[in-house]
C-alpha positions as CSV (number, residue, x, y, z in Angstrom):
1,X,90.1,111.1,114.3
2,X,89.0,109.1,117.4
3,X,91.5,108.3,120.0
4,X,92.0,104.8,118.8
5,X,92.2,106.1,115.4
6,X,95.1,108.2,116.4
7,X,96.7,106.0,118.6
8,X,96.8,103.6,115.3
9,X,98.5,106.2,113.2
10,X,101.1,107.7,115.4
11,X,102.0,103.8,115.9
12,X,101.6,103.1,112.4
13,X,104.3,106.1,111.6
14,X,106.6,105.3,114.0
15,X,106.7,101.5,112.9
16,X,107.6,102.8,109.0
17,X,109.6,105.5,110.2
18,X,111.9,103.1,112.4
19,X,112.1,100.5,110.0
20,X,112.2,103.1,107.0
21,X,109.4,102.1,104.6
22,X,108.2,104.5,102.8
23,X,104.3,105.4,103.5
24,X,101.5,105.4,100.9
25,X,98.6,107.3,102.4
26,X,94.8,106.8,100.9
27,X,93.6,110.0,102.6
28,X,90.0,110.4,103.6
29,X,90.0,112.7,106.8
30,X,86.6,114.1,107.9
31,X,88.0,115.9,111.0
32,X,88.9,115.1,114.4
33,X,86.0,113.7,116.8
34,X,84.4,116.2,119.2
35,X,81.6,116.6,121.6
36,X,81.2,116.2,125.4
37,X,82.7,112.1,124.8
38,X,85.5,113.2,123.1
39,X,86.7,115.9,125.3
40,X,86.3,113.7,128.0
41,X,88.7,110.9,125.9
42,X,91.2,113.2,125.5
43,X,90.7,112.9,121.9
44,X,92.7,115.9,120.5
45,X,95.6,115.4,122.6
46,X,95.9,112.2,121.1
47,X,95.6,113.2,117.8
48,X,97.7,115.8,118.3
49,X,100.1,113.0,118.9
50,X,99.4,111.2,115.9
51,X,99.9,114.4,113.7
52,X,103.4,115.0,115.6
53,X,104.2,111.6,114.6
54,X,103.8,112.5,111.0
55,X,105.3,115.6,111.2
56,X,108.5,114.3,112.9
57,X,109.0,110.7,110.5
58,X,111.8,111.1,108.1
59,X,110.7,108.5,105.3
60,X,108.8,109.6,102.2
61,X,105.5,110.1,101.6
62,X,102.7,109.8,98.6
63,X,99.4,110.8,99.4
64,X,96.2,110.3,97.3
65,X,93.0,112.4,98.7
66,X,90.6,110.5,97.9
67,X,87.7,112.3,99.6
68,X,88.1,114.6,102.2
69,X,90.6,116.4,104.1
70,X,89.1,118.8,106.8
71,X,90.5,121.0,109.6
72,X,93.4,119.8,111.6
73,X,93.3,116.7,111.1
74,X,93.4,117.5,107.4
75,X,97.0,117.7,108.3
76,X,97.0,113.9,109.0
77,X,98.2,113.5,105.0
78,X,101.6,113.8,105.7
79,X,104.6,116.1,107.3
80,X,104.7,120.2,105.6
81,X,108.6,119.5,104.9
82,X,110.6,116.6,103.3
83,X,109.2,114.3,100.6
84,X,105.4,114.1,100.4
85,X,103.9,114.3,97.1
86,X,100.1,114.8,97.1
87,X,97.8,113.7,94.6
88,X,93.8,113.7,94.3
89,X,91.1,111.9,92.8
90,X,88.4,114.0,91.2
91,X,86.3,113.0,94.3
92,X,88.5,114.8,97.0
93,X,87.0,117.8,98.8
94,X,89.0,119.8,101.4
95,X,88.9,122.8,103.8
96,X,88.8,124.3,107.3
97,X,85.5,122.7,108.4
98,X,82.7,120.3,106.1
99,X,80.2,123.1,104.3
100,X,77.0,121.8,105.5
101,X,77.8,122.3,109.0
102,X,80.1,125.5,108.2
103,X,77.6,127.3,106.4
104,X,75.5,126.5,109.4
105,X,77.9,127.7,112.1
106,X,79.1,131.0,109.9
107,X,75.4,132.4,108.8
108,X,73.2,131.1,111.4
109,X,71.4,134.5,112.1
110,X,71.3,135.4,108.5
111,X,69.8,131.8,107.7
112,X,67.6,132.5,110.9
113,X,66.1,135.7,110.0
114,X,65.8,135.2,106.1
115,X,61.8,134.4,105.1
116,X,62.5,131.1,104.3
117,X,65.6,129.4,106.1
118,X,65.9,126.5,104.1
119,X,66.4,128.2,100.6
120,X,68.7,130.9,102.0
121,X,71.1,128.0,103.5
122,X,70.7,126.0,100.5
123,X,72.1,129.5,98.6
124,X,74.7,129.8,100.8
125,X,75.7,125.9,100.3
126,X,75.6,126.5,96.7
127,X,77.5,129.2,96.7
128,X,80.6,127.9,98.8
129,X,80.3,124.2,96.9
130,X,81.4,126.0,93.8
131,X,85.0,126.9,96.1
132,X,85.4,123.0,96.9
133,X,86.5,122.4,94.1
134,X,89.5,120.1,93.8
135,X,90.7,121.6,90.9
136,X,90.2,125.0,92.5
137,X,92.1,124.5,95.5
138,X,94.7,122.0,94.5
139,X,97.3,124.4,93.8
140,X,97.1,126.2,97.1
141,X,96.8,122.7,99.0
142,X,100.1,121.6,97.1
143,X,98.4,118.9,95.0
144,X,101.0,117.7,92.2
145,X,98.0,116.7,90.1
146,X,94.2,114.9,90.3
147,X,94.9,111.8,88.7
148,X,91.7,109.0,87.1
149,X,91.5,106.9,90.1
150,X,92.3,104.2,87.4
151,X,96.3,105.3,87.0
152,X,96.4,105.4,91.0
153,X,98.3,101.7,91.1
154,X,101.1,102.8,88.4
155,X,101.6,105.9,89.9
156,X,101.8,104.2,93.3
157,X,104.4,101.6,91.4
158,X,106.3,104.2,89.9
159,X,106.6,106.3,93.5
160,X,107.8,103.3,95.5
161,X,110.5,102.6,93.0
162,X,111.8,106.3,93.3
163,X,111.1,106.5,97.2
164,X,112.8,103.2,97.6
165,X,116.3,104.5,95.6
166,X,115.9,107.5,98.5
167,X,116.2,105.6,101.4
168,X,119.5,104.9,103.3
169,X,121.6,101.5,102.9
170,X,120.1,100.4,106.2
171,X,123.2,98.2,106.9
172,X,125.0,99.6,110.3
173,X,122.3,102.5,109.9
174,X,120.8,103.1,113.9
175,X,117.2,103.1,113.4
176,X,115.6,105.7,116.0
177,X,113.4,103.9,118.7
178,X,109.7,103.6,118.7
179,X,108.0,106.7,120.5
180,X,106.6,105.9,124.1
């Protein structure tokens, strides 16, 4: 996430959730930017805005993971409570940080001191890959199911219909404004 990235999806949310249109979320998430540019941005703040936004809209949500979905702004999929169903494609790989560079950052003295550096991170890669499993961790990242990318559009049919039957007749119905 990169400040205009945020700024896109807090006013993305806020448009659906004002207007109460359901969201459909293709979810690929590397993390939030850093480094000495970022900091300077401001970049977390505002993507800490962005995943307030989520959190706080009141309209359904259907994620599909489609590749990754790391750190905080893994949270970016959609809001903890409410309706948000979460599917994945086979493809999707999640966690606290990417495994190349957390491998890096966890075991750099052991990598360091080992006689040859480059096979003992490449064991250490190995051996966390086998945890990245979608089908491993879907159950404790509250995926419903990995679908075949192919049955993504009548699942996405089939959601809208039900999400559509959830939302309020809008008629007289105060729509909140649009956050500032």
């Amino acid at each position: 996430m990169t400040v205009k990235s945020s700024i896109k999806i807090e006013s993305f949310v806020d448009l659906c959730d004002t207007f109460h249109i359901p969201v459909v979320s293709l979810f690929d998430q590397p993390g939030i930017m850093i480094g000495p540019d970022a900091e300077a941005q401001g970049t977390i703040r505002f993507a800490m805005r962005a995943l307030a936004a989520i959190e706080q809209s009141r309209v359904p949500w259907c994620t599909i993971v489609v590749r990754r979905a790391y750190g905080v702004a893994g949270a970016a999929h959609g809001r903890q409570g409410g309706i948000n169903l979460r599917y994945a494609w086979p493809s999707a790989n999640w966690g606290s940080i990417p495994l190349e560079g957390g491998v890096l950052a966890a075991f750099k003295r052991e990598i360091d001191e080992s006689d040859d550096p480059a096979a003992a991170r490449q064991a250490l890669e190995d051996k966390y890959r086998a945890l990245t499993s979608p089908f491993r961790t879907a159950e404790r990242f509250g995926i419903l199911d990995i679908i075949d990318p192919r049955d993504t559009r009548p699942l996405l049919a089939d959601w809208v219909e039900g999400a559509a039957r959830l939302l309020p007749d809008l008629r007289g119905v105060a729509t909140r404004p649009m956050r500032r």
